[in-house]
KOLMAR-982080 format. One record per residue: residue number from 1; x, y, z of N, C-alpha, C in turn. Coordinates in nm, 3 decimals, decimal comma, m for minus. Layout:
N
pos;n_xx;n_yy;n_zz;ca_xx;ca_yy;ca_zz;c_xx;c_yy;c_zz
NUM;X;Y;Z;X;Y;Z;X;Y;Z .
...
This chain:
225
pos;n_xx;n_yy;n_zz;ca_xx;ca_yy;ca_zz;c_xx;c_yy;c_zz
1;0,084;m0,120;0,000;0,000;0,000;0,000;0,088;0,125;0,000 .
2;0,063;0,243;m0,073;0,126;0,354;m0,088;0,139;0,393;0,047 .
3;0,232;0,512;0,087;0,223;0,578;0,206;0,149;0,667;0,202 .
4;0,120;0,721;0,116;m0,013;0,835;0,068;m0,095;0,794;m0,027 .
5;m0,249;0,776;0,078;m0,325;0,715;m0,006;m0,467;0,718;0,080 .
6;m0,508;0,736;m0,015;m0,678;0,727;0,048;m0,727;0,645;0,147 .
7;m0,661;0,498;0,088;m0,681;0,371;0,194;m0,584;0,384;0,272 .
8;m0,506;0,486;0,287;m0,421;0,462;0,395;m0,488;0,546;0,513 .
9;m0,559;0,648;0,527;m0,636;0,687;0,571;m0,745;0,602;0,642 .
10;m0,791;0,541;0,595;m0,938;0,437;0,613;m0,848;0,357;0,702 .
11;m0,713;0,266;0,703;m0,680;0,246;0,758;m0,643;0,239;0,868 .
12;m0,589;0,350;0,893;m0,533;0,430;0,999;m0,617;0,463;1,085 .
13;m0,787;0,512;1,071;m0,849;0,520;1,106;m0,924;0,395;1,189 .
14;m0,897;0,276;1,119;m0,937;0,150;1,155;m0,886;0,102;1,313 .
15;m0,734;0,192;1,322;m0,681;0,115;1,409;m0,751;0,232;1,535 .
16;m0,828;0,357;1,492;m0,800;0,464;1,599;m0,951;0,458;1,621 .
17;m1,027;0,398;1,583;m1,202;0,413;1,614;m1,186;0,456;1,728 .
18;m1,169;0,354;1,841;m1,181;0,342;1,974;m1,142;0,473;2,075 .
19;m1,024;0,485;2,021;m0,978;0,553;2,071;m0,998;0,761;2,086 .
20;m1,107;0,758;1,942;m1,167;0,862;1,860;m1,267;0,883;1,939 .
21;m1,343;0,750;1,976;m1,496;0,763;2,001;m1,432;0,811;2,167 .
22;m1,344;0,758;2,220;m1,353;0,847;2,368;m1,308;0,982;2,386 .
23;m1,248;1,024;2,302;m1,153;1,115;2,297;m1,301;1,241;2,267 .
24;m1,329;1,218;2,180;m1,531;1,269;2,133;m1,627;1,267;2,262 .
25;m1,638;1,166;2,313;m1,729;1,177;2,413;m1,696;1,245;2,565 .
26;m1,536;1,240;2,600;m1,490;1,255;2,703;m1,444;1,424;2,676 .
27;m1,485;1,458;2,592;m1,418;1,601;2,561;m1,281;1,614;2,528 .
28;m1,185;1,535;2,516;m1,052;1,567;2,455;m1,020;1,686;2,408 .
29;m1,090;1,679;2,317;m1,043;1,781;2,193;m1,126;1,933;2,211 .
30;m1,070;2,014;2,287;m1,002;2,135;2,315;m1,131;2,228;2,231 .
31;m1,058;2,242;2,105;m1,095;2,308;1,961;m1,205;2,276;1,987 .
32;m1,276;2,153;1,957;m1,469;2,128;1,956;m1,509;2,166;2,032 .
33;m1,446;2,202;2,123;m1,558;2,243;2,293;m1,598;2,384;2,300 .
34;m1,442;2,432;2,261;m1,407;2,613;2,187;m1,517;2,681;2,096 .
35;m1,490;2,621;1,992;m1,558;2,669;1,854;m1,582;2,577;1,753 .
36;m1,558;2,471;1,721;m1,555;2,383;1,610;m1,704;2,326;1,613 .
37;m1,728;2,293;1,707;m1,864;2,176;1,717;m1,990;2,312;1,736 .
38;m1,983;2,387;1,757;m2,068;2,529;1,751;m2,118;2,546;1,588 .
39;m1,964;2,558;1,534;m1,975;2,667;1,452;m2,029;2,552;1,329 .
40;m2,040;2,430;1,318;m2,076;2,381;1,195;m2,256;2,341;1,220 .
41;m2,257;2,277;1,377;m2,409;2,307;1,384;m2,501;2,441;1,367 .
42;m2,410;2,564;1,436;m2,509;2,690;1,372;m2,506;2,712;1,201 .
43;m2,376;2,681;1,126;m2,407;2,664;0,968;m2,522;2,595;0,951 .
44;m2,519;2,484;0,971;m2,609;2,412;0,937;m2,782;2,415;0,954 .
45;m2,753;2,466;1,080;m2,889;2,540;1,146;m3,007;2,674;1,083 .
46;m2,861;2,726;1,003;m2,914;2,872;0,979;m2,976;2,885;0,845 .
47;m2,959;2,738;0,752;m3,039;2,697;0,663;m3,162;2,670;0,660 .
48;m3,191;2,609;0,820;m3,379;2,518;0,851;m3,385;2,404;0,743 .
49;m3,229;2,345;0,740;m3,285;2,233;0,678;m3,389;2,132;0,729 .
50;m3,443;2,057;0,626;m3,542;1,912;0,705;m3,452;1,787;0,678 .
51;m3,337;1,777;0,606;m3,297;1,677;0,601;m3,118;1,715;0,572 .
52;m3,025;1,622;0,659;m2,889;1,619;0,645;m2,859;1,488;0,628 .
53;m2,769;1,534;0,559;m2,667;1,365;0,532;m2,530;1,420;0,603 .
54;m2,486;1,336;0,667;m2,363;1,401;0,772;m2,221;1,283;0,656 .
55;m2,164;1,333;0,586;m2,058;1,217;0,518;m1,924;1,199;0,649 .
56;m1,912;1,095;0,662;m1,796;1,112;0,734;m1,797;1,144;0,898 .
57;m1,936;1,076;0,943;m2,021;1,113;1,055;m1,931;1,060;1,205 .
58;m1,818;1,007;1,134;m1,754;0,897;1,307;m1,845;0,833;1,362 .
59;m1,853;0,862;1,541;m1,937;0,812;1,642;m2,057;0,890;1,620 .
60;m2,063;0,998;1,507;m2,240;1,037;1,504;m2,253;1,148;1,618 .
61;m2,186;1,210;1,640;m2,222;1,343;1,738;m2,343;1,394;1,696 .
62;m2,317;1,478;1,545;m2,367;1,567;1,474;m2,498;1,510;1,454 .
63;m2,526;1,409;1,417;m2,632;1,377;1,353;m2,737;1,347;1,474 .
64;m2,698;1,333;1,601;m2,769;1,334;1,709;m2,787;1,446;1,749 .
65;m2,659;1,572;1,740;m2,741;1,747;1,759;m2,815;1,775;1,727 .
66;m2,855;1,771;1,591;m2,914;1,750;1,451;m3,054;1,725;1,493 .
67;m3,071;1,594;1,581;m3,173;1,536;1,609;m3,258;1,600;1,690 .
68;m3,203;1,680;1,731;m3,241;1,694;1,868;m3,331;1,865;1,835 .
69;m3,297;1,878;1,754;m3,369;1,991;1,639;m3,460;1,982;1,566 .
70;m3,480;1,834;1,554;m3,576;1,797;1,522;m3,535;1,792;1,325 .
71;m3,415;1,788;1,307;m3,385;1,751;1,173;m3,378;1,603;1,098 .
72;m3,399;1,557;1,025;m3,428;1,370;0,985;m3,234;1,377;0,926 .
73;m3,145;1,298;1,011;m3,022;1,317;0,939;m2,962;1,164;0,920 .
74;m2,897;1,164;0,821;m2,827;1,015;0,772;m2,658;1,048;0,808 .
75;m2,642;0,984;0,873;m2,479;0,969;0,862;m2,417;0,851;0,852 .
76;m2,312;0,893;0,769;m2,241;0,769;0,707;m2,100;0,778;0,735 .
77;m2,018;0,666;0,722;m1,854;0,660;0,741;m1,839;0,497;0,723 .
78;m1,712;0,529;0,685;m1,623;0,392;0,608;m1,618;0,320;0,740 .
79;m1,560;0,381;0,838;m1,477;0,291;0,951;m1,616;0,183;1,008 .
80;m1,655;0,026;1,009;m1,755;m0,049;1,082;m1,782;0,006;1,236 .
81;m1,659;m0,001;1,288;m1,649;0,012;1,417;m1,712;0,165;1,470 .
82;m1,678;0,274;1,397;m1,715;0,399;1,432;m1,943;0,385;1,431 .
83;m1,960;0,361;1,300;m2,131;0,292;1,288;m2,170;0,248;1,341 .
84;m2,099;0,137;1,410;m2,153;m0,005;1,537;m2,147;0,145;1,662 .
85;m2,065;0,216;1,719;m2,091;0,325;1,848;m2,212;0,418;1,788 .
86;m2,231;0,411;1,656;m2,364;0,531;1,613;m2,409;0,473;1,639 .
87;m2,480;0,382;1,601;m2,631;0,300;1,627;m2,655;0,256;1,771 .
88;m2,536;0,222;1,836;m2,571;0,226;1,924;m2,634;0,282;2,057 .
89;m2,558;0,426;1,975;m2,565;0,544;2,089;m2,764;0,567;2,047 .
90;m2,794;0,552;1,912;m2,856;0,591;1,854;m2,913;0,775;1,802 .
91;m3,023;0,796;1,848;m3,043;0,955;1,804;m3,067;0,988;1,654 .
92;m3,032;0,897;1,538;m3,073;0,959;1,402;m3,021;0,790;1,352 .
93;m3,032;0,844;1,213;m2,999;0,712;1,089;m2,859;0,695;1,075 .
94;m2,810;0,590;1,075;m2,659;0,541;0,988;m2,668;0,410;0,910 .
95;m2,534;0,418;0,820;m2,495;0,358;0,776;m2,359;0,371;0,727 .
96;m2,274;0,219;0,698;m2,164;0,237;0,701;m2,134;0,215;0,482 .
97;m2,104;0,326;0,459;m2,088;0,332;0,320;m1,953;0,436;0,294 .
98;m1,853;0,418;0,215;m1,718;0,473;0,155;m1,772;0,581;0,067 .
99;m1,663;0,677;0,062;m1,766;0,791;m0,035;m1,746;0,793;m0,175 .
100;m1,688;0,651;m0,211;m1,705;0,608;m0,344;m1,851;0,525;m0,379 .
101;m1,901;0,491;m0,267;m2,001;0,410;m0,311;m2,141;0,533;m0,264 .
102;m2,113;0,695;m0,246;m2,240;0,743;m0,228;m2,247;0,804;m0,360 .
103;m2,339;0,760;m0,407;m2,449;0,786;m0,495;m2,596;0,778;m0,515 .
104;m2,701;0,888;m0,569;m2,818;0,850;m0,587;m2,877;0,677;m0,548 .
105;m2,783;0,601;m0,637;m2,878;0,481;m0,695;m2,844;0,398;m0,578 .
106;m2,708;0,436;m0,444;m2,704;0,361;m0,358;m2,797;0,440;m0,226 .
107;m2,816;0,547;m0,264;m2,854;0,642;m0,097;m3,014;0,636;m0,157 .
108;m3,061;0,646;m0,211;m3,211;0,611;m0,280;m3,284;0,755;m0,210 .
109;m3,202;0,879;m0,165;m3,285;0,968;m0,127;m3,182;1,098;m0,132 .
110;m3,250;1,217;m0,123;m3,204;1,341;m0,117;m3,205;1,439;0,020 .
111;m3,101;1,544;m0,001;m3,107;1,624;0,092;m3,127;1,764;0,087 .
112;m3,177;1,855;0,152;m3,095;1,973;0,173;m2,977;2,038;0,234 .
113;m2,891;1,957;0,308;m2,756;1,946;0,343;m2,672;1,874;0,329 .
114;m2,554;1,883;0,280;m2,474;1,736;0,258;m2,407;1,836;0,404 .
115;m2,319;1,767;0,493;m2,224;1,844;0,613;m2,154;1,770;0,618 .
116;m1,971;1,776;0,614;m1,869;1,740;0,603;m1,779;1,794;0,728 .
117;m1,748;1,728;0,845;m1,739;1,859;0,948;m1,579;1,759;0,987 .
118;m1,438;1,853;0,920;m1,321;1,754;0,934;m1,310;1,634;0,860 .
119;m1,412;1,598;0,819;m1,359;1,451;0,727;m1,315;1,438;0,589 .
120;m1,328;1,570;0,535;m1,244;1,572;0,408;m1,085;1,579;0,420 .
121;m1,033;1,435;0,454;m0,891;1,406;0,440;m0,884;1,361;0,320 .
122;m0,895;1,322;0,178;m0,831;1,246;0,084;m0,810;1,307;m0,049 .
123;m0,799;1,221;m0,114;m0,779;1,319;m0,269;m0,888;1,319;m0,354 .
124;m0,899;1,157;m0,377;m0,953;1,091;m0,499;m1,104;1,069;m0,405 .
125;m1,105;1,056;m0,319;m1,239;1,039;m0,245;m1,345;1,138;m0,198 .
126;m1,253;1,273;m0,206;m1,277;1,430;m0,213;m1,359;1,460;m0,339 .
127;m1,287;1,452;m0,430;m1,296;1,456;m0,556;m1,445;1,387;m0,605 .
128;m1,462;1,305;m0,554;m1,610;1,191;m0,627;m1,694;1,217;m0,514 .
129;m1,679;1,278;m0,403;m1,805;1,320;m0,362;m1,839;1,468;m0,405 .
130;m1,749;1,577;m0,419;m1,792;1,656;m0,472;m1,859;1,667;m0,594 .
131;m1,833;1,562;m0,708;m1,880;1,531;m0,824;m2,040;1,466;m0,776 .
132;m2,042;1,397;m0,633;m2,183;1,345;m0,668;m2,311;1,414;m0,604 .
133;m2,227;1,546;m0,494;m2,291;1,607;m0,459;m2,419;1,645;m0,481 .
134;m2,387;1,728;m0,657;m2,535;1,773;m0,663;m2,638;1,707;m0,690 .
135;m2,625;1,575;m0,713;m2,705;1,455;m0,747;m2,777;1,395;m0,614 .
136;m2,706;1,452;m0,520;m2,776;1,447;m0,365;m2,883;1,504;m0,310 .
137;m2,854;1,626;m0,390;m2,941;1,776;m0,323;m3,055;1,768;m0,388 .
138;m3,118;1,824;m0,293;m3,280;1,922;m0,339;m3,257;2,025;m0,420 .
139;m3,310;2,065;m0,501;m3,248;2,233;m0,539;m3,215;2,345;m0,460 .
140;m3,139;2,414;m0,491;m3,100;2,479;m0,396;m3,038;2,436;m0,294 .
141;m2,999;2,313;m0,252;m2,927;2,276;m0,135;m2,815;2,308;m0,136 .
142;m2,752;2,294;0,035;m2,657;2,297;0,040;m2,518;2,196;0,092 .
143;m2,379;2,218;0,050;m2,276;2,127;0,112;m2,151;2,235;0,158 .
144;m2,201;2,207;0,315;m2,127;2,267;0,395;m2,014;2,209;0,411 .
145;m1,842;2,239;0,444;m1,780;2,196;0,458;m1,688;2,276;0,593 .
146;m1,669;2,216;0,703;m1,571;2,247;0,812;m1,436;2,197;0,774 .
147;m1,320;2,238;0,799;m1,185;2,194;0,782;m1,085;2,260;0,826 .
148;m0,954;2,190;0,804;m0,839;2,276;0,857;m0,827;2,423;0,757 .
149;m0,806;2,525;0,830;m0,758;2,624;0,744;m0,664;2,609;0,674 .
150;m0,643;2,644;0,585;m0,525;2,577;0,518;m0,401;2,668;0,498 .
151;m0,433;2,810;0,569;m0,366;2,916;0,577;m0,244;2,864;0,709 .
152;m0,352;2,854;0,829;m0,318;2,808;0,970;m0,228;2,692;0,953 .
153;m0,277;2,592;0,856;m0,210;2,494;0,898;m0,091;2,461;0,824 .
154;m0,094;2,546;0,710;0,014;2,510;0,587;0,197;2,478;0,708 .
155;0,194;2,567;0,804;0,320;2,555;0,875;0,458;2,591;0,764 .
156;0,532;2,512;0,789;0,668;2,548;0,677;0,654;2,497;0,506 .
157;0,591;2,406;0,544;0,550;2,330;0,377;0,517;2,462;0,291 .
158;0,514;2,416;0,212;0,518;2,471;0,054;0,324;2,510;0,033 .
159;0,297;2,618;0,012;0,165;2,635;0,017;0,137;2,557;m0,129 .
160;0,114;2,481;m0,132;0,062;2,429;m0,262;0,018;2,242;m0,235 .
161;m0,096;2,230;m0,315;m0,181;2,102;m0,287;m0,081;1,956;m0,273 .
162;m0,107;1,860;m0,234;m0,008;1,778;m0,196;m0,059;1,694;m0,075 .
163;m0,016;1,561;m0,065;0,001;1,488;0,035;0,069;1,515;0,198 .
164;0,017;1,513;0,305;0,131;1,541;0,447;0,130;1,436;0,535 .
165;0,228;1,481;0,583;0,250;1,342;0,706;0,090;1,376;0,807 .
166;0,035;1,284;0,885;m0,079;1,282;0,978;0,034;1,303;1,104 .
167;m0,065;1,358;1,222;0,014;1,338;1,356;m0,133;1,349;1,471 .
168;m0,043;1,300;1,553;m0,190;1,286;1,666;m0,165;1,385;1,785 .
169;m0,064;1,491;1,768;0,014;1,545;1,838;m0,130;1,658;1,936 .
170;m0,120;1,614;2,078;m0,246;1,659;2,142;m0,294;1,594;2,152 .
171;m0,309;1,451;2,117;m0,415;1,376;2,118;m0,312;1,249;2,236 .
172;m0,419;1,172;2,280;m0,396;1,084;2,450;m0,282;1,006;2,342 .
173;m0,208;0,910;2,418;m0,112;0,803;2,358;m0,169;0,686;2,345 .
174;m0,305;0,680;2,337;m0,403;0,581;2,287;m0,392;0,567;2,166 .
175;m0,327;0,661;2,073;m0,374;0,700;1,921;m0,251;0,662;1,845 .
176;m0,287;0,584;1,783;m0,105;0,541;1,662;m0,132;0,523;1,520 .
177;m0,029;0,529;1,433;m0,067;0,575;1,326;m0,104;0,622;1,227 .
178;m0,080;0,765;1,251;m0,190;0,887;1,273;m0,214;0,866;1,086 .
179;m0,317;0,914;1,015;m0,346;0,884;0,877;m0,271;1,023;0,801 .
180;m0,232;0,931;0,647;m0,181;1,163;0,585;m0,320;1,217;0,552 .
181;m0,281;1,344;0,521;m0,420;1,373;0,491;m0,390;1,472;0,342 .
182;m0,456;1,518;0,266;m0,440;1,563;0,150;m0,461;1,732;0,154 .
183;m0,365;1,838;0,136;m0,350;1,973;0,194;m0,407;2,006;0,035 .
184;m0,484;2,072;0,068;m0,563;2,230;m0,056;m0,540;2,334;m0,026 .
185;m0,440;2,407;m0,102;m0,496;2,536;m0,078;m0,640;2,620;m0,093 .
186;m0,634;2,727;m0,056;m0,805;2,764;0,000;m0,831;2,777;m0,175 .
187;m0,726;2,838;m0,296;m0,801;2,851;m0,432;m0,853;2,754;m0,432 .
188;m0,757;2,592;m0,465;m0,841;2,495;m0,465;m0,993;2,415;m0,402 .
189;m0,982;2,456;m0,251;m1,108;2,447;m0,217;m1,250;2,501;m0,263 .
190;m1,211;2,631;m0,343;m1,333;2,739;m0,360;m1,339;2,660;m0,522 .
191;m1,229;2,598;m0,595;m1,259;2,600;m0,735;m1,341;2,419;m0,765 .
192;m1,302;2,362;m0,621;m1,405;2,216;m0,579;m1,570;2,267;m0,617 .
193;m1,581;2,386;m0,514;m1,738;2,412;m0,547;m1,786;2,451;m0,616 .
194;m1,691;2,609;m0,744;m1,753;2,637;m0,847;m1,777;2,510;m0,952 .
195;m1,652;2,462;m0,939;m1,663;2,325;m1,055;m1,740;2,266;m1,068 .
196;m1,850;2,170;m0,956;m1,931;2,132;m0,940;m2,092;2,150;m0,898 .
197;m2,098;2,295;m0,947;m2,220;2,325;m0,954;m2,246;2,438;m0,836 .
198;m2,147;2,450;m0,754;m2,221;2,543;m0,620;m2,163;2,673;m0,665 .
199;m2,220;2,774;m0,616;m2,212;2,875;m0,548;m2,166;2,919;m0,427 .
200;m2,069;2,970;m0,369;m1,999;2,994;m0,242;m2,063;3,093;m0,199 .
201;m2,158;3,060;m0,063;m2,233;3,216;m0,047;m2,223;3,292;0,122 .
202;m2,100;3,148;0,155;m1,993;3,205;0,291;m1,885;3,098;0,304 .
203;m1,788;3,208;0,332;m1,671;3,155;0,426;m1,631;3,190;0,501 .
204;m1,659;3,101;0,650;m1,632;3,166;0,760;m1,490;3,104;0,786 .
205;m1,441;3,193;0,924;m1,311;3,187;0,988;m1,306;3,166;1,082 .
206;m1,341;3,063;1,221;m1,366;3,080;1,337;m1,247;3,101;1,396 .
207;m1,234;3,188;1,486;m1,126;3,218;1,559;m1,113;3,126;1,686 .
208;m1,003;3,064;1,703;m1,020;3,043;1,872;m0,984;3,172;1,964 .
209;m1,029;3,105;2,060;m1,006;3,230;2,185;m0,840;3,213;2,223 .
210;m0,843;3,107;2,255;m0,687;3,132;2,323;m0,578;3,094;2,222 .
211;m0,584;3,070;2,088;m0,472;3,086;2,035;m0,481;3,223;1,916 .
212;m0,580;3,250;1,887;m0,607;3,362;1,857;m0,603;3,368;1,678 .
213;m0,577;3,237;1,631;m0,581;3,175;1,485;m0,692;3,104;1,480 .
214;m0,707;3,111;1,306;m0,836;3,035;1,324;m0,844;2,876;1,325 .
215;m0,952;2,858;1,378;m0,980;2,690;1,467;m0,980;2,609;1,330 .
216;m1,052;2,660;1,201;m1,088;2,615;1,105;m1,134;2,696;0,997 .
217;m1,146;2,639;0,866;m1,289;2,737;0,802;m1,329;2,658;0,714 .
218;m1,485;2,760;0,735;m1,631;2,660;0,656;m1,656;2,744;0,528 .
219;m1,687;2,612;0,469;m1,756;2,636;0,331;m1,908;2,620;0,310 .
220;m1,962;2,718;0,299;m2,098;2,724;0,239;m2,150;2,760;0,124 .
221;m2,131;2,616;0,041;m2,185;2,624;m0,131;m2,348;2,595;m0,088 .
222;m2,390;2,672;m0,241;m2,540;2,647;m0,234;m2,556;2,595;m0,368 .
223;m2,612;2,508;m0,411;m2,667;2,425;m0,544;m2,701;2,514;m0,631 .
224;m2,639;2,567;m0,756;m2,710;2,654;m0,877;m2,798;2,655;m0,991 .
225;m2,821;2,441;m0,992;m2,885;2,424;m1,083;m3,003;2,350;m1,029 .
């Protein structure tokens, strides 16, 4: 298997379910408590969608906020193990499907939100859901996207698109293997959504409080055709 690679990701992930799903529930992670887990449920919120598809859902946080709003939401993810803690926890719909296999003729339904909140790590798997996006949507819908800034995070590397090493750095010593993940610059991100049909009609910047950079930023395409 390549060292950079889509399945190396899925992988990597395979070995860290467990360790994800506590790290999520127990509050670990700093950033979500801050601003991250706020700022993609009020995106999402400020639409009044009736229906989300969460891609890339993990243990299903979101799709249980979601719920609790009284929104009908589907979330999906590759990893078995992450699906087996959704359903269990319960709160909304899952299933465990790769985002090569979402399409119309496999999801047999539509949305007004696709929400992507951190899980766009890959290249080629990036790539074919944005392509199947609008085949998802209602008219007019939308596909929100949360992620690393790519300003924040570029660090010394070379601002330009490319493969990076993963690290778990902050994260408990439960966690090994950390997955690469696939760096865009922000043109590239914005030219994902014109390409495929959206309209960009925000990008936010959430700031954290105590480091004073931003936590992330969201994409809010809206469907044009």
């Amino acid at each position: 298997m390549k060292k950079f690679s889509d399945q190396q990701i899925i992988e990597s992930w395979k070995k860290n379910a467990q360790p994800w799903v506590s790290a999520v529930r127990e509050g670990e992670i700093e950033s979500r408590l801050l601003v991250t887990n706020k700022v993609i449920i009020d995106a999402i919120l400020a639409g009044a969608p009736k229906t989300v598809l969460d891609v890339g859902c993990g243990e299903g946080w979101l799709v249980r906020e979601l719920g609790k709003a009284g929104i009908n939401s589907l979330g999906v993810d590759v990893i078995p193990e992450l699906i087996a803690f959704a359903e269990k926890e319960g709160g909304g719909r899952f299933r465990q499907l790769s985002f090569e296999q979402l399409s119309p003729d496999v999801l047999k339904e539509k949305f007004d939100v696709i929400a992507c909140n951190f899980s766009l790590l890959g290249d080629e798997s990036v790539s074919h859901l944005f392509q199947q996006a609008p085949f998802l949507l209602h008219k007019a819908g939308s596909f929100i996207v949360q992620t690393i800034h790519p300003v924040a995070a570029c660090g010394e590397e070379k601002y330009e698109d490319g493969w990076r090493e993963g690290s778990w750095t902050g994260f408990s010593s439960k966690f090994r293997d950390p997955a690469p993940w696939y760096f865009r610059t922000l043109e590239t991100w914005k030219s994902l959504f014109l390409q495929n049909g959206f309209r960009l009609s925000k990008i936010l910047e959430p700031i954290n409080p105590k480091t004073k950079i931003p936590a992330s930023i969201v994409f809010i395409g809206v469907l044009t055709n």
